[in-house]
C-alpha positions as CSV (number, residue, x, y, z in Angstrom):
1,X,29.1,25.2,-77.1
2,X,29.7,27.4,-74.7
3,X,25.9,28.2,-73.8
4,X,25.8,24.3,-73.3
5,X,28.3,24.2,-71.1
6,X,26.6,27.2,-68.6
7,X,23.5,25.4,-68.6
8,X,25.1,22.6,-67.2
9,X,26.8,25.1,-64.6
10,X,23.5,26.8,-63.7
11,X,22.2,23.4,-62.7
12,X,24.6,22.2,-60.6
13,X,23.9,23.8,-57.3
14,X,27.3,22.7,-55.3
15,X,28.9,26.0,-54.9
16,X,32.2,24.9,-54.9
17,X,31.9,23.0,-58.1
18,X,30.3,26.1,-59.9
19,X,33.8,27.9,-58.5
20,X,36.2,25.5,-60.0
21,X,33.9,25.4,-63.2
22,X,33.5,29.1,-63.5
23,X,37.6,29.0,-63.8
24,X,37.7,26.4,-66.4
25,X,35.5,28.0,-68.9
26,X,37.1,31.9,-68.0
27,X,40.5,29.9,-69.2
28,X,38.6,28.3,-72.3
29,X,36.8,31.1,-72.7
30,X,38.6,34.4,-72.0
31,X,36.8,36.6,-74.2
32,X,33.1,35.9,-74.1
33,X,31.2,38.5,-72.7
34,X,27.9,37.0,-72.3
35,X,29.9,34.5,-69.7
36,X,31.7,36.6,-67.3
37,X,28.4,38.6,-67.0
38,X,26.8,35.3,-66.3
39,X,29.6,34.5,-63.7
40,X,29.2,37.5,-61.6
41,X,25.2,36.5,-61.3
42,X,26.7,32.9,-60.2
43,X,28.9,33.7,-57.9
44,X,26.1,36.4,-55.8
45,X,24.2,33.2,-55.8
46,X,26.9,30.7,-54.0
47,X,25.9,30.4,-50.1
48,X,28.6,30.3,-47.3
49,X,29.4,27.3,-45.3
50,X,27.4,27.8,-42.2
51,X,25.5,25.1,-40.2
52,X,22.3,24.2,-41.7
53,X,18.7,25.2,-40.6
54,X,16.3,23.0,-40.6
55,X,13.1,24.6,-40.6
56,X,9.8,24.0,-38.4
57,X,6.1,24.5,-38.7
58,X,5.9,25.3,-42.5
59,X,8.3,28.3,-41.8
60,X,10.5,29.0,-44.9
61,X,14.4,27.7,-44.7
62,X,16.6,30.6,-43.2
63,X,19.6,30.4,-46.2
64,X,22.8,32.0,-45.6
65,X,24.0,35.2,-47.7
66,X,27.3,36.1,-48.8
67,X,28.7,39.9,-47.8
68,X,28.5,41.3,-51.1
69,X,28.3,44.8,-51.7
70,X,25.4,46.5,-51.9
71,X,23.1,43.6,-50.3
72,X,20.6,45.0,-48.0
73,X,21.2,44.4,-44.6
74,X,18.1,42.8,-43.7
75,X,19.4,40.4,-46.4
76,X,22.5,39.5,-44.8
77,X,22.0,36.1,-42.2
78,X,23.0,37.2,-38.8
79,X,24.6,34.4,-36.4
80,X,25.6,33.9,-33.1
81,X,27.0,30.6,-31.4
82,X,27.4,30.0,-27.8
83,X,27.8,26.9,-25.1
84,X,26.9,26.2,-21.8
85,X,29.7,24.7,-20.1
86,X,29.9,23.8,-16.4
87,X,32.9,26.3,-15.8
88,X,30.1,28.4,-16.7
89,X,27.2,28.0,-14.3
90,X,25.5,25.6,-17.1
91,X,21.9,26.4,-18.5
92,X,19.6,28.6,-16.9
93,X,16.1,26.9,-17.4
94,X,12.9,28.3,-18.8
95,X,9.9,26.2,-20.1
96,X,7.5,29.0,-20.5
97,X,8.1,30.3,-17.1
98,X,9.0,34.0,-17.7
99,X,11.3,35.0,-15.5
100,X,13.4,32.2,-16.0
101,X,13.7,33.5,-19.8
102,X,15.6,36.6,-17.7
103,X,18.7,34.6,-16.1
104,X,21.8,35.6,-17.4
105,X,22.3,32.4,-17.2
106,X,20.9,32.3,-20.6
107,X,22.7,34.2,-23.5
108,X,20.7,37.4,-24.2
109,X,20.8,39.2,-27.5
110,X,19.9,42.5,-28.5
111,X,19.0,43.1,-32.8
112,X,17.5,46.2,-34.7
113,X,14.8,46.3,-37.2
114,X,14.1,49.2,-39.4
115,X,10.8,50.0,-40.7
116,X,7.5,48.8,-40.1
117,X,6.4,45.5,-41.3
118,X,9.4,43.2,-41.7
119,X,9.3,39.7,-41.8
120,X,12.3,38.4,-39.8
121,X,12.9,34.6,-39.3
122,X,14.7,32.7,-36.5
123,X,15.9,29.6,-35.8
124,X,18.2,27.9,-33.5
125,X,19.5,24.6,-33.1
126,X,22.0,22.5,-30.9
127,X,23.2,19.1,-32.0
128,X,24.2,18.6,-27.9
129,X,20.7,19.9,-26.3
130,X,17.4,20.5,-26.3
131,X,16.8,24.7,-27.1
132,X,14.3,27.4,-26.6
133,X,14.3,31.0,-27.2
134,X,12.1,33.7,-26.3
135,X,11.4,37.5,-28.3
136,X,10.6,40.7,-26.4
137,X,9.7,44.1,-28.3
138,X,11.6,47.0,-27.6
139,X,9.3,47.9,-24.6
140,X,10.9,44.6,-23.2
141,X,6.9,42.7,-23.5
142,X,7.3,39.1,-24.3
143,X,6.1,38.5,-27.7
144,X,6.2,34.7,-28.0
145,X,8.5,31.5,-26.6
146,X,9.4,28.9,-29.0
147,X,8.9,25.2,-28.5
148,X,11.9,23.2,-26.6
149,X,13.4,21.1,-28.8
150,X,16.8,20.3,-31.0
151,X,15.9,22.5,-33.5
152,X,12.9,25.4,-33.5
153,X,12.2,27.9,-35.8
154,X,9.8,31.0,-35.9
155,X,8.9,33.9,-38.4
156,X,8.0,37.0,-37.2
157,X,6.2,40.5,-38.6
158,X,8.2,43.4,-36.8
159,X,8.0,46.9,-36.6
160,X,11.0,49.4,-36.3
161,X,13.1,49.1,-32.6
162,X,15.7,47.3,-30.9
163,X,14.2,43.6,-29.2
164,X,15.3,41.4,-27.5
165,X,16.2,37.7,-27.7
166,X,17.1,34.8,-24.8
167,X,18.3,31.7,-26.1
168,X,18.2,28.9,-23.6
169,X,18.3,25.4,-22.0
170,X,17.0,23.5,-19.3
171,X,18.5,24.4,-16.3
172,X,21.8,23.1,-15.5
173,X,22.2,22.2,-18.9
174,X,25.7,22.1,-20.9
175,X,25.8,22.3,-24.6
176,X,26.4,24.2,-28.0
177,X,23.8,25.9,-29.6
178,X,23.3,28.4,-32.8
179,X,21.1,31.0,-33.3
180,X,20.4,32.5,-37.1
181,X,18.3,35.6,-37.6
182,X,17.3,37.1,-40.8
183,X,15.5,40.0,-41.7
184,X,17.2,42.3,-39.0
185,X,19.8,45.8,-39.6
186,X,22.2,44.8,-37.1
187,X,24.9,41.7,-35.7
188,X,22.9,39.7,-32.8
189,X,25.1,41.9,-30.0
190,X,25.6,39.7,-26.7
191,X,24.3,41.9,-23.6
192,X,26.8,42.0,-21.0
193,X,26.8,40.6,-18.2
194,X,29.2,39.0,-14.9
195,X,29.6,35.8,-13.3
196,X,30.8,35.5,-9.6
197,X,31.9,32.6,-8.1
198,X,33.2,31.5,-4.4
199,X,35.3,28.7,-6.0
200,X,34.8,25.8,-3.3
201,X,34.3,26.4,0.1
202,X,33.6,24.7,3.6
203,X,31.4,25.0,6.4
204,X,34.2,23.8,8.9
205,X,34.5,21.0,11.4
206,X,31.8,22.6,13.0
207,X,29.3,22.2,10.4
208,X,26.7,25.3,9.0
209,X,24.4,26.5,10.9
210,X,21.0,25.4,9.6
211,X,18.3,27.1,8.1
212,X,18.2,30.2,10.4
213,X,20.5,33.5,10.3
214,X,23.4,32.6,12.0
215,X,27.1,33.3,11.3
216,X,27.7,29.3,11.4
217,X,26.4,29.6,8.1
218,X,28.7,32.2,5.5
219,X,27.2,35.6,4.4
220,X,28.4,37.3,1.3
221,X,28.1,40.8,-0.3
222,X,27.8,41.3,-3.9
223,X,26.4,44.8,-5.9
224,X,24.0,45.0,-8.6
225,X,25.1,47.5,-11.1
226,X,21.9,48.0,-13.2
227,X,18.0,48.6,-12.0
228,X,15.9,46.2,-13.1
229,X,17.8,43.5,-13.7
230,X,17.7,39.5,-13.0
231,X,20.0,38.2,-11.0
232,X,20.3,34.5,-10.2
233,X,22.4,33.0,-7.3
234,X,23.0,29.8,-7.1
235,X,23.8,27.3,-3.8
236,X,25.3,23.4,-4.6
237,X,27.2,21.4,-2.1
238,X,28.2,17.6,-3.0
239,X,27.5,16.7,1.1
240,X,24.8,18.5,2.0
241,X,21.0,19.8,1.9
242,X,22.1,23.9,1.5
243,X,20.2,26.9,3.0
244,X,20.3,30.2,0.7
245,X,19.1,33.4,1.6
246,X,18.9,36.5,-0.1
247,X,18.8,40.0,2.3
248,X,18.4,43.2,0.6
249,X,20.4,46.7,2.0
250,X,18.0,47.1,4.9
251,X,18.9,43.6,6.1
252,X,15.5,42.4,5.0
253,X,15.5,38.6,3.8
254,X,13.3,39.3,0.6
255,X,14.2,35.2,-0.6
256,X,15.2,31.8,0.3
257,X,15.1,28.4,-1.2
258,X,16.6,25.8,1.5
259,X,16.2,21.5,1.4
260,X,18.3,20.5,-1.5
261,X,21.9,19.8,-2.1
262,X,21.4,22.7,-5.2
263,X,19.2,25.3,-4.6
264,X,18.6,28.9,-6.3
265,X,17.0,32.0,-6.6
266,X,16.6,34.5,-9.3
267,X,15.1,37.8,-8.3
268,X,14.6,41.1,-10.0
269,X,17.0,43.7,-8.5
270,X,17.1,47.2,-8.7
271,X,21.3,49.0,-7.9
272,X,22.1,48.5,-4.7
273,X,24.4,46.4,-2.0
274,X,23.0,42.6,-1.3
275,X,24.0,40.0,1.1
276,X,23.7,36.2,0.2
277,X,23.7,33.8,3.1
278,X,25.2,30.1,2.1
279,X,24.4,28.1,4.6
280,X,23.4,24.2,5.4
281,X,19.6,23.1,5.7
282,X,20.3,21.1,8.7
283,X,22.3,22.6,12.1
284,X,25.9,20.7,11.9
285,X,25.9,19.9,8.6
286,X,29.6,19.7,7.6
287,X,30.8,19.6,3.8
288,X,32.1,21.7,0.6
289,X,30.0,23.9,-1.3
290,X,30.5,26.6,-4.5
291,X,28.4,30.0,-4.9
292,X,27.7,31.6,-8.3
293,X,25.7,34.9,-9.0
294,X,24.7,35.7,-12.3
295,X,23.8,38.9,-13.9
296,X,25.2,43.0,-14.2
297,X,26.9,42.4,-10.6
298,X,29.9,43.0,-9.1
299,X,32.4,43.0,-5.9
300,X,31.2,39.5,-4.4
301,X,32.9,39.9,-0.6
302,X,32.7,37.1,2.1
303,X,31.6,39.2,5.3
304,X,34.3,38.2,7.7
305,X,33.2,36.7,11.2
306,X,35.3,34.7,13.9
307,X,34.2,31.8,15.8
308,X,35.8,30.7,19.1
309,X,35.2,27.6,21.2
310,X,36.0,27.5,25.1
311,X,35.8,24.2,27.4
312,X,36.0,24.5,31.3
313,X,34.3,22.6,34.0
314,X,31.1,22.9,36.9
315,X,32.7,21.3,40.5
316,X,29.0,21.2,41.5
317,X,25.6,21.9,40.5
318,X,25.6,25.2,42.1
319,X,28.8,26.1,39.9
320,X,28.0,28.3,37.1
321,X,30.6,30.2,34.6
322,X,30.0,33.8,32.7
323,X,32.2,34.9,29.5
324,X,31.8,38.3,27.9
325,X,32.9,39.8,24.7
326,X,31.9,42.4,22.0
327,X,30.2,42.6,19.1
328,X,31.9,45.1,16.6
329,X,29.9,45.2,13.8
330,X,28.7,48.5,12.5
331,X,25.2,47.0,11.5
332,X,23.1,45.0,13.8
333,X,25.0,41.4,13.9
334,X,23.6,38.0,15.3
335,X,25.1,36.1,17.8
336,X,25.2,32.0,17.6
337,X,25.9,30.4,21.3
338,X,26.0,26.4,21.8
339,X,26.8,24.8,25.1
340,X,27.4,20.8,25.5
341,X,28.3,18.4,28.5
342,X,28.8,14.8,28.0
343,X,28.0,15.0,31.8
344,X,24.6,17.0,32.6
345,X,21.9,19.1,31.3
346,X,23.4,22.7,30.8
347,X,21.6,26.0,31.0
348,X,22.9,28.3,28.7
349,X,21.9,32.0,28.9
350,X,22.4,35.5,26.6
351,X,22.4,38.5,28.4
352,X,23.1,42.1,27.7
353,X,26.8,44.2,29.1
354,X,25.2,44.5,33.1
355,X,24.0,41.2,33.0
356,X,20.5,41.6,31.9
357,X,18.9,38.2,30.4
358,X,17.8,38.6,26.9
359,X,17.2,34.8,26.2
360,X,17.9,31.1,27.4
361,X,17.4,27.9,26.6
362,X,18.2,24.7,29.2
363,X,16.7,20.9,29.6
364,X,19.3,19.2,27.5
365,X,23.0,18.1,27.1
366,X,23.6,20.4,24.1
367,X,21.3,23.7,23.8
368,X,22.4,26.6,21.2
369,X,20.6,29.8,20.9
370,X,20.8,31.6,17.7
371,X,20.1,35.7,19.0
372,X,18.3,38.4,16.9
373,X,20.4,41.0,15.2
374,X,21.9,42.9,17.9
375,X,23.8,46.3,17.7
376,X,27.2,47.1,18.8
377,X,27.9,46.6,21.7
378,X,29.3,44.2,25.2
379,X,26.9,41.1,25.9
380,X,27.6,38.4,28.9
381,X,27.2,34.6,28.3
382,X,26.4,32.7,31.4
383,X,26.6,29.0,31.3
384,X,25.9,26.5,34.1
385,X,24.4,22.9,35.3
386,X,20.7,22.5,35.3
387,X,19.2,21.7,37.5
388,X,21.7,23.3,40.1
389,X,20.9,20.4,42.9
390,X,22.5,17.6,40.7
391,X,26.6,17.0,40.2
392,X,28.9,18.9,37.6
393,X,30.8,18.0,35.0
394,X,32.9,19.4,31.6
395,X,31.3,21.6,29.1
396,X,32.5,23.2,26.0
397,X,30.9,26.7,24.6
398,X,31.0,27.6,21.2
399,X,30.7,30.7,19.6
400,X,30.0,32.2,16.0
401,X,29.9,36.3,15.2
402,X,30.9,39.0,14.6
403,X,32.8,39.6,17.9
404,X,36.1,40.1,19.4
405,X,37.6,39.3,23.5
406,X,35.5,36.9,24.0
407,X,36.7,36.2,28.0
408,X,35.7,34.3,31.2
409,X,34.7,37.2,33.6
C-alpha cells in the first residue's frame, strides 16, 4: 500500500500537493524507512515560486532551484527584478547600437563564472515592455545582444571571469522587467551608479537664449567620478525646441544635440569637472524644462549668472548712450547684449574698458550680440540711433552674464 501511494506522489508534479501529501503519509506512516528517505529526494526536487521563463530559439527552460545545502552554485537560479519608472529617467534605448547598451539608464549587472567551459543560460522577460540585454566578457568586449521582445532567452559557453550584463528598453520606456541567470558563482550584483536631476526649471520672461553659448541659456556643473564611463544627459521641456551642450574642463564643446522638445547625449567620460548648457533652440523661447544626468557622477551645480535690463531714451539721432560694468568670472565668460526701440533702428556696440570696439551689430529695431568668451575684466556698451541723421526715441538694453555694476557712464 504504501509503495502505491508514493507512486502516486511521484507523479504528481504540483509541489505544494506533494508537501501536504508527504505529511499525510509521515502521519500514516511514521515508521517506514524506505519513505522518509523517499521524502527528502521529493522535497530537493520541489521548485520555488518564481516568475516563469519561457524559453526562445530551442534554448532549454531556465527552472528555478531551491537553496539546499550542498547545491552547487552554478546550480542555484540567480535573479534580479527592476522597473523603469518616470521618476526615474525611464529606459535608456539600445537596438544594437552599442553605446546605447552603456547608459546607466539601463540596469547593469556584474556575475562571476568559475572555470572554463560553463554553460550559463539567460532569460529575461517583462509582462509591461518590450526587453533586450546585452553580455560583455570580462575584458568589457561585447559578446552578443539579444533580440527585442517580451521575452528573450540565450545560452552561453563561458570561461572563468567576472562579465557584464545590460538589461534594457527602448528609450524613454517605463516598465518591470526580470532577469534569471543560471550557471553563474555569484548574485547578479547591480553596478552603482547616480542620477541628477534639476527638478523643473524656467528660462524666464525673457526666454533662452538659442542655440549659441550665451548665459540666456542656463549652464550647469556636474563631476564624473569614474574614467571611462557613460554618461547620459538628458534635455525635455513641455514648451519648447531645447538646445543641449556638453563642454568639457577646458571649456571645449565636445557635444550637442539641439531641435527637439527632448534631446540627449551620452558620451564616454573620463574623471573630471563638466559643464552642461540647457538652453532653447530658438532665441526667446520662453517655457519650463527638467535636466537629468545619468551615470558615476556627482555635485550637479547651476553656475550662477545675473541678468539686468535698462530702458532710457535718444532726444535726437545724434544722441547716443554708454553703460559699463564688469565681468567677474575667474574663467573666460560670455557676454549676451540685446538693444530694442519700438521707435528707430538702434546700433548697438561691445567694446573693451577704454572704449575700444570689439563688435557691433545695427540695421534693425532689435539687434543682440552674443560675445566670445572674454576674461575678467571692465567692458563699455554703447548704444545709439542709426542712422544718427533721423529722430530718437525709447530703447531698452538687456543684459545676461556673468557681471556685476553694470552703470550708465
Amino acid at each position: 500500500m504504501a509503495l502505491i501511494l508514493f507512486t502516486t506522489l511521484v507523479f504528481d508534479w504540483d509541489c505544494n500537493s506533494h508537501v501536504k501529501k508527504l505529511l499525510e503519509l509521515k502521519i500514516i506512516m511514521k515508521t517506514n524507512h524506505l519513505l522518509s528517505v523517499f521524502s527528502v529526494f521529493l522535497l530537493v526536487g520541489c521548485t520555488v515560486n518564481r516568475e516563469a521563463v519561457i524559453p526562445q530559439n530551442g534554448t532549454t527552460p531556465i527552472v528555478s532551484t531551491p537553496v539546499v545545502p550542498g547545491l552547487p552554485p552554478e546550480q542555484r537560479l540567480r535573479v534580479a527584478t527592476g522597473e523603469w519608472t518616470a521618476a526615474r529617467g525611464v529606459g535608456g534605448g539600445a537596438h544594437n547600437r552599442d553605446p546605447n547598451f552603456n547608459t546607466f539608464k539601463n540596469f547593469q549587472y556584474t556575475f562571476d563564472v568559475v572555470g572554463a567551459n560553463k554553460i550559463v543560460k539567460v532569460s529575461l522577460s517583462s509582462a509591461d515592455i518590450d526587453v533586450q540585454f546585452a553580455l560583455y566578457n570580462p575584458l568589457g568586449q561585447l559578446i552578443k545582444t539579444s533580440s527585442l521582445s517580451r521575452t528573450v532567452s540565450e545560452e552561453f559557453t563561458l570561461n572563468e571571469g567576472k562579465y557584464r550584463i545590460v538589461v534594457c528598453a527602448a528609450r524613454r520606456a517605463v516598465g518591470r522587467f526580470s532577469l534569471n541567470v543560471l550557471g553563474v558563482n555569484s548574485e547578479l550584483g547591480l553596478i552603482p551608479s547616480e542620477i541628477l536631476q534639476s527638478d523643473t526649471q524656467n528660462w524666464g520672461l525673457l526666454g533662452g537664449g538659442g542655440n549659441a553659448k550665451t548665459f540666456k541659456n542656463h549652464f550647469y556643473t556636474f563631476e564624473v567620478t569614474d574614467d571611462n564611463t557613460s554618461v547620459d544627459i538628458e534635455l525635455e521641456s513641455p514648451d519648447a525646441n531645447v538646445a543641449l551642450h556638453l563642454y568639457d574642463e577646458l571649456g571645449t564643446r565636445i557635444a550637442l544635440e539641439n531641435g527637439q522638445r527632448y534631446g540627449f547625449i551620452l558620451r564616454l567620460t573620463k574623471k573630471g569637472i563638466y559643464t552642461v548648457m540647457a538652453g532653447t533652440n530658438t532665441r526667446g523661447s520662453v517655457g519650463n524644462y527638467r535636466l537629468n544626468i545619468f551615470g558615476k557622477i556627482k555635485n550637479l551645480q547651476r553656475i550662477p549668472s545675473n541678468a539686468e535690463t535698462k530702458t532710457g531714451s535718444w532726444a535726437t539721432g545724434k544722441s547716443a548712450d554708454t553703460y559699463s560694468l564688469e565681468i567677474n568670472s575667474s574663467n573666460n565668460s560670455p557676454l549676451d547684449l540685446e538693444l530694442s526701440s519700438g521707435d528707430i533702428d538702434v546700433w548697438l556696440e561691445l567694446q573693451n574698458g577704454v572704449g575700444d570696439r570689439i563688435t557691433f551689430q545695427h540695421l534693425n529695431r532689435k539687434e543682440f550680440i552674443v560675445s566670445n568668451d572674454l576674461p575678467k575684466g571692465t567692458y563699455r556698451i554703447y548704444v545709439r540711433p542709426y542712422p544718427t541723421t533721423g529722430a530718437g526715441g525709447n530703447y531698452t538694453l538687456q543684459v545676461h552674464g556673468q557681471f556685476v555694476n553694470l552703470k550708465k557712464l
